[in-house]
Steps between C-alpha positions, in 0.01 A plus 500: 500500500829645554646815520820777602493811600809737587586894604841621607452723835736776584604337824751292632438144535471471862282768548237390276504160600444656856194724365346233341492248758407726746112397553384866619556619149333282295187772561717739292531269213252268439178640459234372761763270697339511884685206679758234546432250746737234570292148495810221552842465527744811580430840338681496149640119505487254283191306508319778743123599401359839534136628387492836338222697441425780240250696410403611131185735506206236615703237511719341746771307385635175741819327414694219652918559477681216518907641491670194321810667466665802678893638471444800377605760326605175293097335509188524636246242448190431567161350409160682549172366507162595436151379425521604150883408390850387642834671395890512600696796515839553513672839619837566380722776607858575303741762529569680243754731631519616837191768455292331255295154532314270288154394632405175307165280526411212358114355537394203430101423528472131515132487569182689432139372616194609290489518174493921525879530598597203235398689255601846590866322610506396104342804327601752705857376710652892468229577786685278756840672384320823501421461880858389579624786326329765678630373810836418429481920339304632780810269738751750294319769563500459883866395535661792320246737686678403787 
């Protein structure tokens, strides 16, 4: 299952690139985020591992990011996995002019264990969106508050 997302930010470029790498606001932005913690490699570099941890109501959340690729504001890749499903996502960050950016994902789950999320992921794939949405809106929101 594939999908794209994009918003344009009233920012320049640079700074929200800076804003969104910037690990102490992820809080601000995505909804239950609690850590980061660097498992291998150098912090943000290709190939480097980190765990992150959120929490949604009951339910804590534990994902493995593997950064496969990393120049932004041009790409960000990376893979995450979890015990129910494997994705990729790639961040894209494009000037539109010189206050104005475009904030582009693209997801790609390429796994899903248990039957549950299989057929949710074909019945129902505008809930995965959905969640990227909110975040890349509630990213917008934060940036231009600034």
């Amino acid at each position: 299952m594939k999908y794209n997302c994009s918003i344009k930010i009233n920012k320049p470029l640079e700074e929200v690139v800076k804003l969104w790498e910037d690990e102490s606001n992820f809080h601000f932005w995505q909804d239950g985020f609690q850590s980061i913690e660097l498992i291998s490699g150098n912090k943000n570099e290709e190939g480097s591992v980190s765990q992150i941890l959120i929490q949604q109501g009951n339910m804590k959340i534990e994902l493995e990011e593997t950064i496969l690729v990393n120049n932004l504001p041009k790409e960000k890749t990376a893979k995450y996995v979890h015990k129910h499903m494997t994705n990729t996502q790639t961040t894209k960050f494009v000037a539109v002019d010189e206050n104005n950016t475009e904030y582009i994902s693209e997801v790609e789950y390429t796994k899903f264990n248990g039957i549950t999320l299989k057929i949710m992921a074909k019945l129902f794939p505008e809930k995965f969106k959905s969640q990227s949405e909110k975040w890349m809106n509630q990213f917008k929101v934060f940036t231009e508050s600034i």
